[in-house]
Every structure is written in structure tokens, then in C-alpha cells.
PDB file of N, CA, C and O in Angstrom, chain B, residues numbered from 101:
ATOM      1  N   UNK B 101      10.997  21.399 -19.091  1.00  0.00           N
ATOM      2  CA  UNK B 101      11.546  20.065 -18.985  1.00  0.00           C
ATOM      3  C   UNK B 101      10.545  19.020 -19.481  1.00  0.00           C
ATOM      4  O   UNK B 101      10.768  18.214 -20.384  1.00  0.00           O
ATOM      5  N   UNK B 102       9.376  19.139 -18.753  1.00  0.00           N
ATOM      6  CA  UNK B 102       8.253  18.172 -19.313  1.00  0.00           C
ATOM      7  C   UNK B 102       7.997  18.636 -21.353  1.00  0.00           C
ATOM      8  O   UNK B 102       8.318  17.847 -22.242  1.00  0.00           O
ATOM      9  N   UNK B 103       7.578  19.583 -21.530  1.00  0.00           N
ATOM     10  CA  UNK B 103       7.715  19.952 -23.062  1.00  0.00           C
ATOM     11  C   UNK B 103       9.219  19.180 -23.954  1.00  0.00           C
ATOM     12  O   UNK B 103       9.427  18.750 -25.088  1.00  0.00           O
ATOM     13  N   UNK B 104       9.720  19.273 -23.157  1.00  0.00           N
ATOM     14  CA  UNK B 104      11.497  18.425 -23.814  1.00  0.00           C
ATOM     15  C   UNK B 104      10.940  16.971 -23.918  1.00  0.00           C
ATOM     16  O   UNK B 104      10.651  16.436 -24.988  1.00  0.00           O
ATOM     17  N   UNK B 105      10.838  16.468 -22.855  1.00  0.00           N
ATOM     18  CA  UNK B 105      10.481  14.962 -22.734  1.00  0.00           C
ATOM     19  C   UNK B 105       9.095  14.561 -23.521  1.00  0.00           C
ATOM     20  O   UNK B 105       8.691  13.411 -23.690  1.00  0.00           O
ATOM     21  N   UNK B 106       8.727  15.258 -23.776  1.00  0.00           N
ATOM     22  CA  UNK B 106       7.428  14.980 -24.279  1.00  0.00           C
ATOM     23  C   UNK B 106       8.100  15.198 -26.103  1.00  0.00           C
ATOM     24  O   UNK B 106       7.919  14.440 -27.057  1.00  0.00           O
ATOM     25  N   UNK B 107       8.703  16.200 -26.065  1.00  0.00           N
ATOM     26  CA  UNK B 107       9.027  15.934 -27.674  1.00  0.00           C
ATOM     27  C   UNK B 107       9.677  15.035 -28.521  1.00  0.00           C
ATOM     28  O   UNK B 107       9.626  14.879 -29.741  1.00  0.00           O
ATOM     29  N   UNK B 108      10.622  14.183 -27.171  1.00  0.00           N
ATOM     30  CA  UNK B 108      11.511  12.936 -27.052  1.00  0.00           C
ATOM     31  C   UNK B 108      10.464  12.271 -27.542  1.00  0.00           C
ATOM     32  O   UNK B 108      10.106  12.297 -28.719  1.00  0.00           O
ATOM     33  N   UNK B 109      10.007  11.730 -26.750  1.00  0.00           N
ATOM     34  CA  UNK B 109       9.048  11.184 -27.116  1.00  0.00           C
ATOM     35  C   UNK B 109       8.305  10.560 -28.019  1.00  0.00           C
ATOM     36  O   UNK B 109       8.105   9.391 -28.346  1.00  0.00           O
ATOM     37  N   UNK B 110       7.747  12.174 -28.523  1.00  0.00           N
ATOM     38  CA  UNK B 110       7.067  11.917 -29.742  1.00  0.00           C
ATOM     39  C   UNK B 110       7.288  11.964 -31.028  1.00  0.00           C
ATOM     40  O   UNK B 110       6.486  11.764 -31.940  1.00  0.00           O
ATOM     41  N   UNK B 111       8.925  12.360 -31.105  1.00  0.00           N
ATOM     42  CA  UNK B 111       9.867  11.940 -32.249  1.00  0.00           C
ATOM     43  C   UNK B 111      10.211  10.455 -32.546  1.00  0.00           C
ATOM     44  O   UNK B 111      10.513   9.876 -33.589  1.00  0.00           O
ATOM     45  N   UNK B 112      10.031   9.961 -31.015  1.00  0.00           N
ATOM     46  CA  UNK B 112      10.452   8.561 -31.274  1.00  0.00           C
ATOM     47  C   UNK B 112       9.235   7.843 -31.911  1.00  0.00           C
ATOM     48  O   UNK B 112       9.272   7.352 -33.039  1.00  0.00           O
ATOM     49  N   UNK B 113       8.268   7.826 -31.182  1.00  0.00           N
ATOM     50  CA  UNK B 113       7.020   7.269 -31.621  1.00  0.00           C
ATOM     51  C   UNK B 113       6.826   7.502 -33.217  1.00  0.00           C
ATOM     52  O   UNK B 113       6.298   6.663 -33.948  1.00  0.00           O
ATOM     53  N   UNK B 114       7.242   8.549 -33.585  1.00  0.00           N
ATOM     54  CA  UNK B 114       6.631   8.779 -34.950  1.00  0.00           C
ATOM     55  C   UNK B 114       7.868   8.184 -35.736  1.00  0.00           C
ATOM     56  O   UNK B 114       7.603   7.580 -36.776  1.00  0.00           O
ATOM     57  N   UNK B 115       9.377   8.307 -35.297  1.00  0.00           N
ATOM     58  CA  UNK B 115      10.008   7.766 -36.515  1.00  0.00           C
ATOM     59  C   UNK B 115      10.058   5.737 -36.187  1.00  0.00           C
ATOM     60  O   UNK B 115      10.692   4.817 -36.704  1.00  0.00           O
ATOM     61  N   UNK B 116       9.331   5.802 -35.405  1.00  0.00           N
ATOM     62  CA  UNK B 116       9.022   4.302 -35.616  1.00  0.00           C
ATOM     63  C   UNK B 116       7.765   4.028 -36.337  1.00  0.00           C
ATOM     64  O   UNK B 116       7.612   2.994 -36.988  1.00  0.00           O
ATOM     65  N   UNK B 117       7.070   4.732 -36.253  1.00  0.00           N
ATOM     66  CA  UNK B 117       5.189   4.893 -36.997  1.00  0.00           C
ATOM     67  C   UNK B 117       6.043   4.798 -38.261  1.00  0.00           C
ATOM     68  O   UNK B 117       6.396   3.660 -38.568  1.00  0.00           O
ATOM     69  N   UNK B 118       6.507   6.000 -39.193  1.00  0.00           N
ATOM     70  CA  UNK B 118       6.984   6.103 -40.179  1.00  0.00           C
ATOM     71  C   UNK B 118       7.772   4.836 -40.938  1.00  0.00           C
ATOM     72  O   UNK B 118       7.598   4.603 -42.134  1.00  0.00           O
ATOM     73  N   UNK B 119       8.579   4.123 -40.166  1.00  0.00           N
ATOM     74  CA  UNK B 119       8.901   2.946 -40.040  1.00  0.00           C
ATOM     75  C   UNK B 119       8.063   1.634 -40.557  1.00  0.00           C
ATOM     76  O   UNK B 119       8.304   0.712 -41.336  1.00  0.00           O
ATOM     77  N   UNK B 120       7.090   1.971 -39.828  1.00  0.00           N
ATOM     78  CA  UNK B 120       6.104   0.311 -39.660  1.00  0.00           C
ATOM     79  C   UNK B 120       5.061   0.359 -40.589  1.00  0.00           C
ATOM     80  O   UNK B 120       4.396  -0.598 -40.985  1.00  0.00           O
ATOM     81  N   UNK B 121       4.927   1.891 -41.011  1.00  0.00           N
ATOM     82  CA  UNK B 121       3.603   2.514 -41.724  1.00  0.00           C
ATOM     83  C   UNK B 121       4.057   2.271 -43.058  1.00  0.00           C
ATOM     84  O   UNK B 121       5.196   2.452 -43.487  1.00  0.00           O
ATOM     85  N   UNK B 122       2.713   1.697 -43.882  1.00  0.00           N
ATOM     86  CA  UNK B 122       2.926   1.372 -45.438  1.00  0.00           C
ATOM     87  C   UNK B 122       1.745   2.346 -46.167  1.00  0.00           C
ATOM     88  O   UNK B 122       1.768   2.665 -47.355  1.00  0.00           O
ATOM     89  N   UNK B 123       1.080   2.601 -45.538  1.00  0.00           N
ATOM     90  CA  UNK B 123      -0.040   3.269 -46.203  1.00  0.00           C
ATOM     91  C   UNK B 123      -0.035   5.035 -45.867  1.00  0.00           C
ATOM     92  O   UNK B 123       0.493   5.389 -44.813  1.00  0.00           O
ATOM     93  N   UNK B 124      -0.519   5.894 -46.616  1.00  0.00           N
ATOM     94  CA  UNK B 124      -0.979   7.055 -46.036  1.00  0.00           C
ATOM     95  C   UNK B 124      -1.863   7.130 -44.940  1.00  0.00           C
ATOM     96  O   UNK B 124      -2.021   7.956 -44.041  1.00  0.00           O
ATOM     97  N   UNK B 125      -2.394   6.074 -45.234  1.00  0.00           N
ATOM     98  CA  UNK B 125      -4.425   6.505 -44.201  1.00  0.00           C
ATOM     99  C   UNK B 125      -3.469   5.621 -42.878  1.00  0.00           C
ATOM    100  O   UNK B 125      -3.625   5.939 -41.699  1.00  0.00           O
ATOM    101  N   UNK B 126      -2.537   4.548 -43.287  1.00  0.00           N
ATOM    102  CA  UNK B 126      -2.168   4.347 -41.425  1.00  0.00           C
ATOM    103  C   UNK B 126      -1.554   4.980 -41.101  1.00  0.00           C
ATOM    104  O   UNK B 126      -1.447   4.809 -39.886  1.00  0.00           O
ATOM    105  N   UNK B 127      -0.459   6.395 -41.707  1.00  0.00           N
ATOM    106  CA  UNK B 127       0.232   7.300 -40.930  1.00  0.00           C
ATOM    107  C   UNK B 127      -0.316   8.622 -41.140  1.00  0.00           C
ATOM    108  O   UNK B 127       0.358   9.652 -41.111  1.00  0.00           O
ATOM    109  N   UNK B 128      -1.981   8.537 -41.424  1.00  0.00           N
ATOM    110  CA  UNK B 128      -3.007   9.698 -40.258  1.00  0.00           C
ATOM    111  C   UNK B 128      -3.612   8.996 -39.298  1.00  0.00           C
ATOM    112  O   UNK B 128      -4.418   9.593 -38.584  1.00  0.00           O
ATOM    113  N   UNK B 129      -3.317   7.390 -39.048  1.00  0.00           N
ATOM    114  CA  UNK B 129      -3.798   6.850 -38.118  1.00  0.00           C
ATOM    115  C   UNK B 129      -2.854   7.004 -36.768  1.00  0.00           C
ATOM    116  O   UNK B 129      -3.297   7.302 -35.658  1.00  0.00           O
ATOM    117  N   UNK B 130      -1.898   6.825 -36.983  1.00  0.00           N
ATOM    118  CA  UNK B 130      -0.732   7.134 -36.182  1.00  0.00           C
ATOM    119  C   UNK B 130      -0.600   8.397 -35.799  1.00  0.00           C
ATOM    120  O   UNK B 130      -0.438   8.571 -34.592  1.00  0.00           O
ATOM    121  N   UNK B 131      -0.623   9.233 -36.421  1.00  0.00           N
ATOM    122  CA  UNK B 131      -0.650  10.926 -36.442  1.00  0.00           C
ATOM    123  C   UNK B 131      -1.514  11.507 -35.341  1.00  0.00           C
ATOM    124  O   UNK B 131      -1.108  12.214 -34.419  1.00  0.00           O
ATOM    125  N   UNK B 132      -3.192  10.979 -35.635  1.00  0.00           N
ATOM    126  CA  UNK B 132      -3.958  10.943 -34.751  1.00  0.00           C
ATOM    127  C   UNK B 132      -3.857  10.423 -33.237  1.00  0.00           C
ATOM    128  O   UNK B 132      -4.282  11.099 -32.300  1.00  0.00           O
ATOM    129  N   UNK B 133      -3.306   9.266 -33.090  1.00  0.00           N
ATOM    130  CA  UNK B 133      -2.805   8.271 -31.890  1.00  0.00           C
ATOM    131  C   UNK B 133      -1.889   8.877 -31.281  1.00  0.00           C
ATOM    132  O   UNK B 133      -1.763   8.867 -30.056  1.00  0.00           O
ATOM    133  N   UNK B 134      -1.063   9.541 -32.174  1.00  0.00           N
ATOM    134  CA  UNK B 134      -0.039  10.399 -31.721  1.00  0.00           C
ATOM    135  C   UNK B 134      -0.748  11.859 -30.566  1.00  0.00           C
ATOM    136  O   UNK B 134      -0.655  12.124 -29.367  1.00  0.00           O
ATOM    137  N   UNK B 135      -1.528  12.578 -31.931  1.00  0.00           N
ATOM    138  CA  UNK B 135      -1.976  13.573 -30.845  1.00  0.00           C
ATOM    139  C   UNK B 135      -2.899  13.373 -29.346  1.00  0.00           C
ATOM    140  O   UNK B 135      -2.711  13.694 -28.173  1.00  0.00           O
ATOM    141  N   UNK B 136      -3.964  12.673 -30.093  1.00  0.00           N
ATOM    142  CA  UNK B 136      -4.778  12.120 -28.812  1.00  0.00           C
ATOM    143  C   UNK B 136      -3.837  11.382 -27.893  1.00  0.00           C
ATOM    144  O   UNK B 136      -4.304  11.439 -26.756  1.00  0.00           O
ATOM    145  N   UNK B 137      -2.827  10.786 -27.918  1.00  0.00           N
ATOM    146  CA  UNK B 137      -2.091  10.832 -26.592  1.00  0.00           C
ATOM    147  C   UNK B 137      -1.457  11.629 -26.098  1.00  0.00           C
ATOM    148  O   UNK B 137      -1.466  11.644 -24.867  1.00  0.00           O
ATOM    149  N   UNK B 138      -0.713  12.540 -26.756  1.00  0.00           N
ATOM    150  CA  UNK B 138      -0.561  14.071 -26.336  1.00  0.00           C
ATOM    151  C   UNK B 138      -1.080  14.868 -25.484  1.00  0.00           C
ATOM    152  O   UNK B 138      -0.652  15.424 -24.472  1.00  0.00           O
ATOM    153  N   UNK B 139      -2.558  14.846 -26.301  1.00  0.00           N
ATOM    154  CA  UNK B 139      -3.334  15.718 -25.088  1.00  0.00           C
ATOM    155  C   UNK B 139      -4.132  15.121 -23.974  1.00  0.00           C
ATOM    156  O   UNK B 139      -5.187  15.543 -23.501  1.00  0.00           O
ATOM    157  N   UNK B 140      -3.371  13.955 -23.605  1.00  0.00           N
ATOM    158  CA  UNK B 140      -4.094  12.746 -22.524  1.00  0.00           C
ATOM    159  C   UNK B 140      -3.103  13.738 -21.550  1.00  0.00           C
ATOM    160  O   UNK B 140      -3.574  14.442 -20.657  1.00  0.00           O
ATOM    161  N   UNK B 141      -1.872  13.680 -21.828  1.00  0.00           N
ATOM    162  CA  UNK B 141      -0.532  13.756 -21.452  1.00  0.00           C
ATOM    163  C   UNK B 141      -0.453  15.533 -20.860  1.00  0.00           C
ATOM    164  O   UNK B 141       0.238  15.885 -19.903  1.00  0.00           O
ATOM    165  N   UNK B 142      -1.208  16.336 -21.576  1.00  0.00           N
ATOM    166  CA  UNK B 142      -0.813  17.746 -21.226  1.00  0.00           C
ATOM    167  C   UNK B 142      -2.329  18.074 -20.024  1.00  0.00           C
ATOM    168  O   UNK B 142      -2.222  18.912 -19.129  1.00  0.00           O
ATOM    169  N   UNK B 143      -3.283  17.479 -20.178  1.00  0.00           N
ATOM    170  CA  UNK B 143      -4.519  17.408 -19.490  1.00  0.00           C
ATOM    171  C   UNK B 143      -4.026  17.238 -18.185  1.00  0.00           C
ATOM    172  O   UNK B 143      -4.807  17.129 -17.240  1.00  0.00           O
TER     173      UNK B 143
END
């Protein structure tokens, strides 16, 4: 259940990143932000 919600999640986050993002280097910035909150989240 938590793995579900967490993928919610982080689909949303990213198709809004993808969204807002104009550059490559800001959507490995996002990418990154993405994971490192991830593993805040599974810790």
C-alpha cells in the first residue's frame, strides 16, 4: 500500500517537473530531488 502511494506520488511530482523543466541539467535536478526524497521517505 505504502509502495502504491509512494508511486502516486512520484508520478505526479515528475509529470509536473517535466512540465516546469526547460533544461536537461534542471530535469537531473529534479530527478535527483525526486530520489533523495524517496529515500527520506523509505528510511
Amino acid at each position: 500500500m505504502v509502495r502504491k502511494a509512494l508511486l502516486v506520488v512520484v508520478l505526479i511530482v515528475l509529470s509536473f517537473s517535466l512540465i516546469g523543466c526547460q533544461t536537461i541539467q534542471g530535469l537531473g535536478e529534479d530527478i535527483k530531488w525526486i530520489g533523495e526524497k524517496g529515500a527520506e521517505i523509505l528510511d
